[in-house]
N, CA, C and O atoms as CSV, one atom per row, in Angstrom:
chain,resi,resn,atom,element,x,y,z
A,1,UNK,N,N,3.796,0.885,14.533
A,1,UNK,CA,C,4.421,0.948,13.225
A,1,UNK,C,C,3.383,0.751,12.126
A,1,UNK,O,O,3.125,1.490,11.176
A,2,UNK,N,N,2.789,-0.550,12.515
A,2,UNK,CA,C,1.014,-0.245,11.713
A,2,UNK,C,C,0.334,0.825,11.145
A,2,UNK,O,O,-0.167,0.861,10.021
A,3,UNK,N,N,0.347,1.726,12.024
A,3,UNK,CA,C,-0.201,2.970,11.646
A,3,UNK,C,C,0.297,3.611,10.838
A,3,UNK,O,O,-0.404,4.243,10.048
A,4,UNK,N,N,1.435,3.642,10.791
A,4,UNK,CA,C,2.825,4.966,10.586
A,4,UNK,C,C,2.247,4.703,9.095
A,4,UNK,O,O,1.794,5.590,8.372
A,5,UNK,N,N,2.376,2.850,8.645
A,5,UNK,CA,C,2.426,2.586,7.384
A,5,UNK,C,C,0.674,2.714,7.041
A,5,UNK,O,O,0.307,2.288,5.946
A,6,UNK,N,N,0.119,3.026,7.547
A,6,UNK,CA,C,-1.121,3.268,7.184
A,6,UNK,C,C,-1.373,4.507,6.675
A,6,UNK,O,O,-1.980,4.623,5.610
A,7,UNK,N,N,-1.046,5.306,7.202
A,7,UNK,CA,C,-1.017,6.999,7.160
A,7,UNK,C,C,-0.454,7.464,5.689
A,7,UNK,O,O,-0.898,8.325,4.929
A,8,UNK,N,N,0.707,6.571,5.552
A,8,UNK,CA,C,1.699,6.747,4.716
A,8,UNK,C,C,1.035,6.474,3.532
A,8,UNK,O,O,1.052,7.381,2.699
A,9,UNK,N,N,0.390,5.338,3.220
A,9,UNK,CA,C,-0.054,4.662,2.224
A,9,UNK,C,C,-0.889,5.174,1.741
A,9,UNK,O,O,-0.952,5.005,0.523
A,10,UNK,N,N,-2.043,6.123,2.434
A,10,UNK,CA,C,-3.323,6.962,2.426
A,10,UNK,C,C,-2.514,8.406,2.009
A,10,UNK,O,O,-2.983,9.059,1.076
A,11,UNK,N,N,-1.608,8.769,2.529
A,11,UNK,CA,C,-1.194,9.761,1.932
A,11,UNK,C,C,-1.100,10.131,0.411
A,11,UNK,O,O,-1.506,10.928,-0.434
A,12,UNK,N,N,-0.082,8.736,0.665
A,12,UNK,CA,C,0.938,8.580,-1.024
A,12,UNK,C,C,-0.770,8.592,-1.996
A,12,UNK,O,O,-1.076,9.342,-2.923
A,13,UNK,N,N,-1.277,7.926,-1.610
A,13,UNK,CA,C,-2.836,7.379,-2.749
A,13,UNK,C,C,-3.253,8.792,-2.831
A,13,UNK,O,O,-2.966,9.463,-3.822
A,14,UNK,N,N,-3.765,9.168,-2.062
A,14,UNK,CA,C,-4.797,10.722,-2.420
A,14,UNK,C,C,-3.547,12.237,-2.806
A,14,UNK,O,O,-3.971,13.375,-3.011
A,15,UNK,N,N,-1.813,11.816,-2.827
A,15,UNK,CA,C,-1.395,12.530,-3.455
A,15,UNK,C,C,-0.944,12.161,-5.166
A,15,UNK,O,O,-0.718,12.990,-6.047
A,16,UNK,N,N,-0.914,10.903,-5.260
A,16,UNK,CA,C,-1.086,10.760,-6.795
A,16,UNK,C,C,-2.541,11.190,-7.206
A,16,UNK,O,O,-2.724,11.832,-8.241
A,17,UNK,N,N,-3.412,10.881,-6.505
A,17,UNK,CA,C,-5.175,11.326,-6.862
A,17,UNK,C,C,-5.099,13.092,-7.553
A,17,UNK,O,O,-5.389,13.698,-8.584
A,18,UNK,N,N,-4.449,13.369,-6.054
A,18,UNK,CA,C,-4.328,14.861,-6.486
A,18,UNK,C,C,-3.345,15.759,-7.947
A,18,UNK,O,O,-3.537,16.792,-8.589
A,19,UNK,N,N,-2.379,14.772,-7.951
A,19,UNK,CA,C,-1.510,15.430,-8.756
A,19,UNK,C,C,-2.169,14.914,-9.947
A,19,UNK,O,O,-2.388,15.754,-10.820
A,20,UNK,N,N,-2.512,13.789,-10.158
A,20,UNK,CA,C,-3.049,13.672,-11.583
A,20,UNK,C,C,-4.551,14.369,-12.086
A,20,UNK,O,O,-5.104,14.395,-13.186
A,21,UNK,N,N,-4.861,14.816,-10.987
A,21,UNK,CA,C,-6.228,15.590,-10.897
A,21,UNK,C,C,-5.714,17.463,-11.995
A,21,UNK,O,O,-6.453,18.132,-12.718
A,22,UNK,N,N,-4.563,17.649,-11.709
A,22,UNK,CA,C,-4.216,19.196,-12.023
A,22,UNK,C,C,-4.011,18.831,-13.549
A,22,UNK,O,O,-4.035,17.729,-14.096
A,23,UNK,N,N,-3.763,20.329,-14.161
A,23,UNK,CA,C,-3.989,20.310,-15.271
A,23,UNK,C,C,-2.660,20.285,-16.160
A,23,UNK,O,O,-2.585,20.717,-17.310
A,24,UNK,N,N,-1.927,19.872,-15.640
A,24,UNK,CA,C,-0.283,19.552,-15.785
A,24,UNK,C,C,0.731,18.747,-14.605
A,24,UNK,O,O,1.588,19.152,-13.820
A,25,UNK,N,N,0.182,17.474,-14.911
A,25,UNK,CA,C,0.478,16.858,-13.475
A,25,UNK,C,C,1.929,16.844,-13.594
A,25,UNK,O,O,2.376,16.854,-14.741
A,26,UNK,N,N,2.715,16.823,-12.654
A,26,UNK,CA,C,3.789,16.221,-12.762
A,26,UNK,C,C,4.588,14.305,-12.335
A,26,UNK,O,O,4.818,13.735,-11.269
A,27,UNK,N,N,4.758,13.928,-13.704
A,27,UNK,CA,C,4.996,12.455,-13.522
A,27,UNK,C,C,5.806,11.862,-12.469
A,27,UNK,O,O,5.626,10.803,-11.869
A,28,UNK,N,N,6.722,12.719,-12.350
A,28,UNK,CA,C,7.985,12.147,-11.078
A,28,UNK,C,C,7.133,12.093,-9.829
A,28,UNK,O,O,6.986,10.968,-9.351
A,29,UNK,N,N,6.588,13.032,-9.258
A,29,UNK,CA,C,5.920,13.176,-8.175
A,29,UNK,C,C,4.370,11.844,-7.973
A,29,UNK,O,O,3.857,11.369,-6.960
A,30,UNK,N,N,4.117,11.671,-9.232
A,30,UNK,CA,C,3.114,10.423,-9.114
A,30,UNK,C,C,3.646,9.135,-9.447
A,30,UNK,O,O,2.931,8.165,-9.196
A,31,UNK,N,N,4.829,8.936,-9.991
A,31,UNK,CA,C,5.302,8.078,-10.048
A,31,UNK,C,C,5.952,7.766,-8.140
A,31,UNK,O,O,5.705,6.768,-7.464
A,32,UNK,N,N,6.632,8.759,-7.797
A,32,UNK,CA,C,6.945,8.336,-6.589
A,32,UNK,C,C,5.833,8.063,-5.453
A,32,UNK,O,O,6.099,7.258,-4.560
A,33,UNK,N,N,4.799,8.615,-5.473
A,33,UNK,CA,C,3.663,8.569,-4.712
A,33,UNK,C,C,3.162,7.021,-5.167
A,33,UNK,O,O,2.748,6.331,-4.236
A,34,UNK,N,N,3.161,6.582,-6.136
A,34,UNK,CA,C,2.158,5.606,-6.459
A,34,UNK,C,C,3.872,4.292,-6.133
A,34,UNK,O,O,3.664,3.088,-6.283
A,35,UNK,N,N,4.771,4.587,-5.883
A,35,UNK,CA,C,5.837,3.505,-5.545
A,35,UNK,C,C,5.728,3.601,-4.062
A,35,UNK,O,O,5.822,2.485,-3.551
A,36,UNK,N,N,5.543,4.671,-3.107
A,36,UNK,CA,C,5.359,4.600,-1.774
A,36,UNK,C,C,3.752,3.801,-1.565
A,36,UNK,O,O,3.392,2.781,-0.977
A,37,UNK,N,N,3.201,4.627,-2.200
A,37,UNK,CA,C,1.585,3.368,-2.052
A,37,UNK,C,C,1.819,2.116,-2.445
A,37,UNK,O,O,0.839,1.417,-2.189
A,38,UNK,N,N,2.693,1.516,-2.959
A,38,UNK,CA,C,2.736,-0.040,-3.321
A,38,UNK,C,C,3.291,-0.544,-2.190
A,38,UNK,O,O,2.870,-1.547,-1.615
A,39,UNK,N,N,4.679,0.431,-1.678
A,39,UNK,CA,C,5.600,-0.219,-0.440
A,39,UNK,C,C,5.038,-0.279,0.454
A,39,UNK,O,O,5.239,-1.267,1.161
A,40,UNK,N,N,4.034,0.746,0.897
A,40,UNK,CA,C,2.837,0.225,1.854
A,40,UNK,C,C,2.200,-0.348,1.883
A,40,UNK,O,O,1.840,-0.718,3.001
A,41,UNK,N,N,1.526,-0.900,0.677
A,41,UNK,CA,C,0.528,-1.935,1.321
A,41,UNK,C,C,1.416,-3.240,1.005
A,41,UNK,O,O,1.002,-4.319,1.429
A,42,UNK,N,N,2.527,-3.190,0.333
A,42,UNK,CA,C,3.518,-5.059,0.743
A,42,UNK,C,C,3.763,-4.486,2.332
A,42,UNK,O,O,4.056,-5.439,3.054
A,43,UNK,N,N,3.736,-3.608,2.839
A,43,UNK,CA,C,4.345,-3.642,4.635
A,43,UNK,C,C,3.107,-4.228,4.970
A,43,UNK,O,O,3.221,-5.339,5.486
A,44,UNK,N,N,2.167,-3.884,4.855
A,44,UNK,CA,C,1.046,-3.755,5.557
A,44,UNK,C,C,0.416,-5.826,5.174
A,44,UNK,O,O,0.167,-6.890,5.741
A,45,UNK,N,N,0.454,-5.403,4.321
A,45,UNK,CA,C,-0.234,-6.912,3.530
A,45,UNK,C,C,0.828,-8.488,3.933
A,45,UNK,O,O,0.531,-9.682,3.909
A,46,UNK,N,N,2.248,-7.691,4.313
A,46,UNK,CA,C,3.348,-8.569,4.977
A,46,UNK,C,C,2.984,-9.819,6.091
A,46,UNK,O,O,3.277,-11.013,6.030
A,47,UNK,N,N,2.273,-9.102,7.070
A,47,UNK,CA,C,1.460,-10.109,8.246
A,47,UNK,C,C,-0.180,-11.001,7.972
A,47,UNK,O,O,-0.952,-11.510,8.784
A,48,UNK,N,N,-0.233,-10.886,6.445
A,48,UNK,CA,C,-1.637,-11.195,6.733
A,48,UNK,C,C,-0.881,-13.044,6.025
A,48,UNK,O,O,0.134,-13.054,5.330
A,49,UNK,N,N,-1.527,-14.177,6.350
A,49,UNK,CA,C,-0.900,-14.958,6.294
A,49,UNK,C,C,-1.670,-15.570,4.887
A,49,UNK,O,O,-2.707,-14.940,4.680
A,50,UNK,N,N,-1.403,-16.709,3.806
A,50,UNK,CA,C,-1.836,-16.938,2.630
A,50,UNK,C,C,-3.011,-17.776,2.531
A,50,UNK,O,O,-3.535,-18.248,3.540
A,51,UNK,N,N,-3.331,-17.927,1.683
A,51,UNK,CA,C,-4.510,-18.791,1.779
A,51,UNK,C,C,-4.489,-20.764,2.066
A,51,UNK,O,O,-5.211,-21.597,2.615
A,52,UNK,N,N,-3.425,-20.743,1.441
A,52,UNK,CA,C,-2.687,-22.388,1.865
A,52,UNK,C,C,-1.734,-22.208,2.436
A,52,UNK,O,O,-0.803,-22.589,1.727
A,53,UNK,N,N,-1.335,-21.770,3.503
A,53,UNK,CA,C,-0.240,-21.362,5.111
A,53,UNK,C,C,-0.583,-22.746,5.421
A,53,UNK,O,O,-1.648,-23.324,5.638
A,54,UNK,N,N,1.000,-23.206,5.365
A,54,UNK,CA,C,1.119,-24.740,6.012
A,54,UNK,C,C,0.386,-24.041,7.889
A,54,UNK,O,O,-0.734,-24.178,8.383
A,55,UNK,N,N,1.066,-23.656,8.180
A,55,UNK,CA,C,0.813,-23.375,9.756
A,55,UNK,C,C,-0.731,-22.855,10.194
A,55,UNK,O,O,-1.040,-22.603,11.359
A,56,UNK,N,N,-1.395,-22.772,9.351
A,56,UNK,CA,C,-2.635,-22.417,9.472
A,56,UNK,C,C,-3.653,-23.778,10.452
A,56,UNK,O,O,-3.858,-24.928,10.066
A,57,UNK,N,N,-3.882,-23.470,11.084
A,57,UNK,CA,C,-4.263,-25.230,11.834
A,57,UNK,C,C,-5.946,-24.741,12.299
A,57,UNK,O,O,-6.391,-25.254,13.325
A,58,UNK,N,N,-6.750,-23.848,11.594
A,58,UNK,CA,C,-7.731,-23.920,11.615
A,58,UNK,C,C,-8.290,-24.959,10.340
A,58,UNK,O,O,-9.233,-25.659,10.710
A,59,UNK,N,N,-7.996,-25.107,9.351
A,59,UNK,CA,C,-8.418,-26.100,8.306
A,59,UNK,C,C,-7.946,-27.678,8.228
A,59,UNK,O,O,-8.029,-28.521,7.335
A,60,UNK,N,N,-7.401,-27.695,9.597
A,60,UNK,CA,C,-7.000,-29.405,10.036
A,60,UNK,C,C,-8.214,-29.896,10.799
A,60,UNK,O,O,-8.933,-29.369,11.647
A,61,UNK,N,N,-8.195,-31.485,10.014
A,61,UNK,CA,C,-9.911,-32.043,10.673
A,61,UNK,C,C,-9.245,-32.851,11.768
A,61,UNK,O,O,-9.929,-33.483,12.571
């Protein structure tokens, strides 16, 4: 599933890249591209744990 949202996220990015690249972009289409690139990386960024994670038990002496 990792992936799926990886793919996705790389997509959505280099198709807002692209559409705002033309010489009449269209907004709906980069607006939705650049809302799928956000939802991907909160999926993706979901498992990485915080910097003060009570459960973190590498920084216990």
């Amino acid at each position: 599933m990792k992936t799926i949202y990886i793919i996705l996220t790389f997509a959505a990015a280099f198709l807002a890249l692209y559409e705002q690249s033309l010489a009449k972009p269209n907004m709906v289409i980069m607006v939705i591209a650049i809302i799928i690139f956000m939802l991907g990386l909160m999926r993706l960024m979901s498992k990485v744990p915080g910097k003060n994670d009570i459960n973190n038990n590498s920084n216990e002496v």
